[in-house]
C-alpha positions as a Markdown table, in Angstrom:
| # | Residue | x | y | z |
|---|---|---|---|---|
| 1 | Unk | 62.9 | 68.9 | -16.9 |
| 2 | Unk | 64.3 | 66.7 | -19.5 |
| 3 | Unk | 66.1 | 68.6 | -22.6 |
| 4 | Unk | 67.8 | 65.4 | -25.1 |
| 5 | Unk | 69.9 | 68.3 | -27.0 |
| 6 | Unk | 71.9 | 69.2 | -23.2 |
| 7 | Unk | 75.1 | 68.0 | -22.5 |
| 8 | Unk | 74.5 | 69.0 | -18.9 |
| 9 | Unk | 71.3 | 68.7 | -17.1 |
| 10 | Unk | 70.5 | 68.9 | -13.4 |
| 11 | Unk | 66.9 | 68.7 | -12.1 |
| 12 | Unk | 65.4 | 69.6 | -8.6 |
| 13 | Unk | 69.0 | 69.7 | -7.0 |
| 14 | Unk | 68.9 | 70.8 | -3.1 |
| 15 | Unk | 71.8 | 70.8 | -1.0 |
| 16 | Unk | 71.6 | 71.8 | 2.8 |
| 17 | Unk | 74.2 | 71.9 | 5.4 |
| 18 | Unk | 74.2 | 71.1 | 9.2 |
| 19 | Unk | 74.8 | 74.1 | 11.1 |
| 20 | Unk | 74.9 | 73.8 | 14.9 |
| 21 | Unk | 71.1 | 72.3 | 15.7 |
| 22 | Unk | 69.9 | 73.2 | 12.4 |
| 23 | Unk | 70.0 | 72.5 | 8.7 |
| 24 | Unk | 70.7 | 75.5 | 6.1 |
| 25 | Unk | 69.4 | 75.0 | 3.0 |
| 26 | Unk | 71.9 | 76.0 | 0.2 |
| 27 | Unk | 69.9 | 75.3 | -2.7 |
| 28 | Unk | 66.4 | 74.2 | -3.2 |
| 29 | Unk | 65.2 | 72.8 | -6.5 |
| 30 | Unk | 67.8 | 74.4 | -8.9 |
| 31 | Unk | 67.3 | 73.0 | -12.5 |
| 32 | Unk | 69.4 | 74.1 | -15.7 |
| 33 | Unk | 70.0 | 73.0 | -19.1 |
| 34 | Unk | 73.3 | 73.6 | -20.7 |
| 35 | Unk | 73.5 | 72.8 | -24.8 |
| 36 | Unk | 76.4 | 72.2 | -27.1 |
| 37 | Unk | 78.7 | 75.4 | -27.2 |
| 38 | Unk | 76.4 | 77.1 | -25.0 |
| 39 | Unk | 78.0 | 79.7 | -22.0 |
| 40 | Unk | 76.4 | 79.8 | -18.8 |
| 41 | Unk | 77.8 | 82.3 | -16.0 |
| 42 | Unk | 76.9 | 81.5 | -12.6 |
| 43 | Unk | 76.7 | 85.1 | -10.5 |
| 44 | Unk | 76.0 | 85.2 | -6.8 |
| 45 | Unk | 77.0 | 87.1 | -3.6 |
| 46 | Unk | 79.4 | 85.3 | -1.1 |
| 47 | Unk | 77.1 | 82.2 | -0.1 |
| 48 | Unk | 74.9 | 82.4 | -2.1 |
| 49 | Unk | 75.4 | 78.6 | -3.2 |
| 50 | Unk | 77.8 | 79.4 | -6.2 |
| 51 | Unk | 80.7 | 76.9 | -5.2 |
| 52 | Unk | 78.4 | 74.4 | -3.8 |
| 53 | Unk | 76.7 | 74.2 | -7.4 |
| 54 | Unk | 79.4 | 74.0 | -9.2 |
| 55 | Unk | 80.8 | 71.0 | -6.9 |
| 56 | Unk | 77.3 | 69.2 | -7.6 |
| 57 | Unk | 77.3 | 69.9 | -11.2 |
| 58 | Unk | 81.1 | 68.5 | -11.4 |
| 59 | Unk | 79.8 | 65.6 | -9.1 |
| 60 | Unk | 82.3 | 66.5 | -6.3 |
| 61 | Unk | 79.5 | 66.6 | -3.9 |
| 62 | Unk | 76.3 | 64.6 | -4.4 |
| 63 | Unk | 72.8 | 66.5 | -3.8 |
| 64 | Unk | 70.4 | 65.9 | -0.8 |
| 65 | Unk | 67.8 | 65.6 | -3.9 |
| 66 | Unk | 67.5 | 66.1 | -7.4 |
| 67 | Unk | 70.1 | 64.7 | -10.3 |
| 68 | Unk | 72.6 | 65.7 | -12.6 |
| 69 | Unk | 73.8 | 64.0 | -15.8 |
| 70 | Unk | 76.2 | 64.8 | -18.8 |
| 71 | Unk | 74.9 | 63.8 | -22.1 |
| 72 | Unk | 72.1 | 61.7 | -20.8 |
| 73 | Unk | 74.3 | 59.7 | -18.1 |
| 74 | Unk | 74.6 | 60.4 | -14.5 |
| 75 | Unk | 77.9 | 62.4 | -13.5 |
| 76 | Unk | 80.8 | 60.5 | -12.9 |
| 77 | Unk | 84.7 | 60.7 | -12.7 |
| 78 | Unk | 85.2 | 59.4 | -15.9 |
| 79 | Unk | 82.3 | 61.9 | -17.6 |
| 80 | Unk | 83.6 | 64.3 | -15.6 |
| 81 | Unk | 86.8 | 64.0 | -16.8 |
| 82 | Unk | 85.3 | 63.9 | -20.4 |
| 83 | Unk | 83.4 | 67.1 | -20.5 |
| 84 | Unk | 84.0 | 69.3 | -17.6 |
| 85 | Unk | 87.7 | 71.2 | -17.0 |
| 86 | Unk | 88.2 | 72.4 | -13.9 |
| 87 | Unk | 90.3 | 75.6 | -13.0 |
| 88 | Unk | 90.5 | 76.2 | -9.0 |
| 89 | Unk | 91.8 | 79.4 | -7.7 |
| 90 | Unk | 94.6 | 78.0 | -6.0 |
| 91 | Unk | 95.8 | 75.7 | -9.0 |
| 92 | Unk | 95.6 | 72.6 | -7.1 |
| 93 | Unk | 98.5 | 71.2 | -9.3 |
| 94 | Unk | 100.3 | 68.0 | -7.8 |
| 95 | Unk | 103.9 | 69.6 | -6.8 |
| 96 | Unk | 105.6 | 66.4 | -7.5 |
| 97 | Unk | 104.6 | 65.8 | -11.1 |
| 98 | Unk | 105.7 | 67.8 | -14.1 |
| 99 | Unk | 103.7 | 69.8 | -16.0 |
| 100 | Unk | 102.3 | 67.8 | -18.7 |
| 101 | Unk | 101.8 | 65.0 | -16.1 |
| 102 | Unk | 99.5 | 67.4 | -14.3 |
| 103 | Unk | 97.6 | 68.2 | -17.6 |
| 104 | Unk | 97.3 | 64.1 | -17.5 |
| 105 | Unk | 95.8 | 63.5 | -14.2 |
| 106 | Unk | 92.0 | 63.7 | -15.4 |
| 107 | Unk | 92.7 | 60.8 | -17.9 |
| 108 | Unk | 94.8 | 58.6 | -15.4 |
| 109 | Unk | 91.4 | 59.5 | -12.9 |
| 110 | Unk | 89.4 | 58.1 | -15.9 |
| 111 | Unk | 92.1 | 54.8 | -16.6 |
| 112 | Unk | 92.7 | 56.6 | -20.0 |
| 113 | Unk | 96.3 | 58.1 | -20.0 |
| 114 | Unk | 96.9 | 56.2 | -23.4 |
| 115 | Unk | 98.9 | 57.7 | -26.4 |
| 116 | Unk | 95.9 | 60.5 | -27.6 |
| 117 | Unk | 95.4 | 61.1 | -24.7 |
| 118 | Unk | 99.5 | 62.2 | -24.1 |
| 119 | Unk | 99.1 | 63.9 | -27.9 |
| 120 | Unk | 96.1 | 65.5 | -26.0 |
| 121 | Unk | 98.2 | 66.9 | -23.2 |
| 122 | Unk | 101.1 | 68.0 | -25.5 |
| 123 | Unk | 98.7 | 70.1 | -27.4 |
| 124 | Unk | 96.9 | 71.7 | -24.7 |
| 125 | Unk | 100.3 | 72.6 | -23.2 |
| 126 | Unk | 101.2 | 74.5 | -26.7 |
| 127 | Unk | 97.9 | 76.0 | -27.0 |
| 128 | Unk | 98.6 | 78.1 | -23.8 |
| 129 | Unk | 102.2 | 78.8 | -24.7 |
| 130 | Unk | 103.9 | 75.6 | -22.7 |
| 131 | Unk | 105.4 | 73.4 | -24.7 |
| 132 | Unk | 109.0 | 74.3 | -23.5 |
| 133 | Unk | 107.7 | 74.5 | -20.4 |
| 134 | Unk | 106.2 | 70.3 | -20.3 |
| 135 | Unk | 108.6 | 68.4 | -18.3 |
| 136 | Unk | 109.0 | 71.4 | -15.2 |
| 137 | Unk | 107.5 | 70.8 | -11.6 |
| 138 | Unk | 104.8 | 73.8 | -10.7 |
| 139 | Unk | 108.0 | 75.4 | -8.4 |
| 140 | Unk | 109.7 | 75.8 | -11.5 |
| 141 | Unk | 106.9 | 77.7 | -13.1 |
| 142 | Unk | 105.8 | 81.3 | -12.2 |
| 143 | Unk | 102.6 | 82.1 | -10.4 |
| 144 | Unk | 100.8 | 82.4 | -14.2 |
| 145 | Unk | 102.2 | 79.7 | -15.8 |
| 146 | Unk | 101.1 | 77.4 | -13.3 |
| 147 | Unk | 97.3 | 78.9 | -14.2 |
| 148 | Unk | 97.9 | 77.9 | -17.7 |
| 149 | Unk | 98.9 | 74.3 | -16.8 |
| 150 | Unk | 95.5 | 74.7 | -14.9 |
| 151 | Unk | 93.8 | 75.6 | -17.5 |
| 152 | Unk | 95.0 | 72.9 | -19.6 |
| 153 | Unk | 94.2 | 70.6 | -17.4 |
C-alpha cells in the first residue's frame, strides 16, 4: 500500500506480546492511509489494540513487521515531533518546568527550541487561553488547565 498524497502511512503493521509461554498477537497486518486535513477516529473495546497502534503510529513502540512513515520518511522523534501532538490522559507534563517550557519539550526532543519555535509555544499557549498562565509549574495550574498545556504541547 503506497498512497504519495498521505502524510501518514503504515503498511502490514503486527505487533504481538509475550504472554506466559505464548505470544498474543495484538495486531496483524493493519494498513491506513491518513491525507492532509483528514480525521481518522480509532474505536475499539478495551484490548483491542487501540493504544498499541497509536504507540506504533507515533513510533513509541516499533512493529514486529510492517512500516510506518510520515510524509514519505520513516517515523522518527524529530517527524514525530513535526506532525503528530500527543495528548495522554494523565498529562504527562514535566512538574519542574513551566508551562510554556512544557509546550517546548517536542522541539528541544527534535534540537529545535530556536526563536519560532518559542513564538510557536507563546501562541499555542494563547490559543487555549494561557498566556497569563506561561511561566507557572503544572501545581500551579488546575486539573484543566494543565490539559490545555497538553494540548498545546
Amino acid at each position: 500500500m503506497s498512497d504519495p498524497a498521505a502524510v501518514l502511512q503504515a503498511s502490514g503493521l503486527r505487533k504481538t506480546y509475550p504472554s506466559g509461554d505464548r505470544r498474543i498477537e495484538v495486531l496483524t497486518g493493519v494498513d491506513l492511509a491518513v491525507a492532509v486535513g483528514e480525521s481518522l477516529a480509532i474505536r475499539g473495546e478495551s484490548g483491542s489494540g487501540k493504544s498499541t497502534l497509536l504507540n506504533l503510529l507515533a513510533g513509541l513502540d516499533a512493529p514486529d513487521a510492517g512500516a510506518v512513515s510520515w510524509d514519505g520518511a520513516p517515523v522518527s522523534a524529530a517527524r514525530r515531533a513535526r506532525y503528530l501532538g500527543m495528548v495522554f490522559q494523565s498529562f504527562y507534563l514535566i512538574p519542574e518546568l513551566d508551562a510554556r517550557e512544557n509546550v517546548l519539550m517536542a522541539a528541544r526532543l527534535a534540537g529545535l527550541p530556536g526563536t519560532a519555535e518559542r513564538k510557536r509555544a507563546e501562541e499555542l499557549l494563547a490559543r487555549v487561553g494561557l498566556a497569563e498562565r506561561a511561566t507557572h509549574l503544572p501545581a500551579q495550574l488546575s486539573g484543566g488547565e494543565r490539559q490545555r498545556v497538553a494540548v498545546a504541547r
